[in-house]
C-alpha angles and dihedrals in degrees: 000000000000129000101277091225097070100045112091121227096277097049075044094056095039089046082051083053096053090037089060095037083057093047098049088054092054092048090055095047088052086046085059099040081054094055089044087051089050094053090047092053095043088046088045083225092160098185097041078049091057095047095041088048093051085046090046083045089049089047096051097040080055090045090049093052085050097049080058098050086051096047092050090049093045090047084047093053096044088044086053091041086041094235141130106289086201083069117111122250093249093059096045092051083091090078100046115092122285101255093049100057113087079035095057089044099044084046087053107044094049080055097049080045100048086042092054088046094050086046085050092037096051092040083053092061094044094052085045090050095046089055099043082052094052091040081059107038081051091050083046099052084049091057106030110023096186100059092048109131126238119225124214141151139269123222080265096060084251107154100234124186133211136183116260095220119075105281093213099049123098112224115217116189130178 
């Protein structure tokens, strides 16, 4: 990519269109990571967990770095038009060539909703993962009832569990 500040408003504009063409491919690449996150917790594959949760952590560091790109070209364009660069794509479509517009808001919009389906999709697998972790502190109080957990509270109204035994303490048996 070339320094921003030597790109005029259309090469700016065309350079906002392959940003969110990029981006919408790496949404949808987190989006499939998620569900693969989902099968691996449903299926309580804990090493296929670990690896899918490192790939979920690369994808997001790259959509991150993307989000940027597209917040520097967007700043770049508003500071060109003389608008508001806090605006929203959408608003500031207006601005792009003719030709551009319907393609600049379609673009936007399939990235917002991929963005709002990989927010379902991850509050899905943790709520997945804090009930797959009650449904076994409860099989383990069954089966070990000293090592049932207690729950309580934080300052935030959190629920937090601890071991009932003493968390220091080495247990020998023979």
């Amino acid at each position: 990519m070339k320094s921003l500040d030597s790109m005029d408003a259309p090469s700016l504009c065309q350079e906002l269109v392959n940003i969110l063409r990029t981006e919408l491919q790496e949404y949808g690449g987190l989006l499939n990571l998620l569900g693969q996150q989902q099968e691996c917790i449903l299926d309580r594959d804990t090493e296929g967990l670990m690896q899918i949760n490192k790939e979920i952590e690369s994808q997001a560091e790259a959509n991150s770095l993307i989000k940027e790109s597209r917040q520097k070209v967007v700043a770049y364009l508003a500071g060109a038009w003389e608008v508001d660069p806090d605006q929203r794509i959408s608003a500031l479509a207006q601005f792009f060539p003719k030709p551009m517009r319907p393609m600049v808001v379609s673009l936007t919009e399939e990235v917002n909703q991929l963005i709002r389906k990989s927010k379902q999709k991850l509050d899905q697998n943790r709520l997945l993962l804090r009930r797959l972790s009650a449904i076994t502190d409860e099989i383990l109080g069954y089966m070990r009832p000293d090592l049932k957990p207690t729950k309580t509270y934080t300052n935030r109204g959190a629920m937090k569990s601890k071991s009932a035994s003493n968390p220091g303490a080495v247990e020998l048996s023979a």
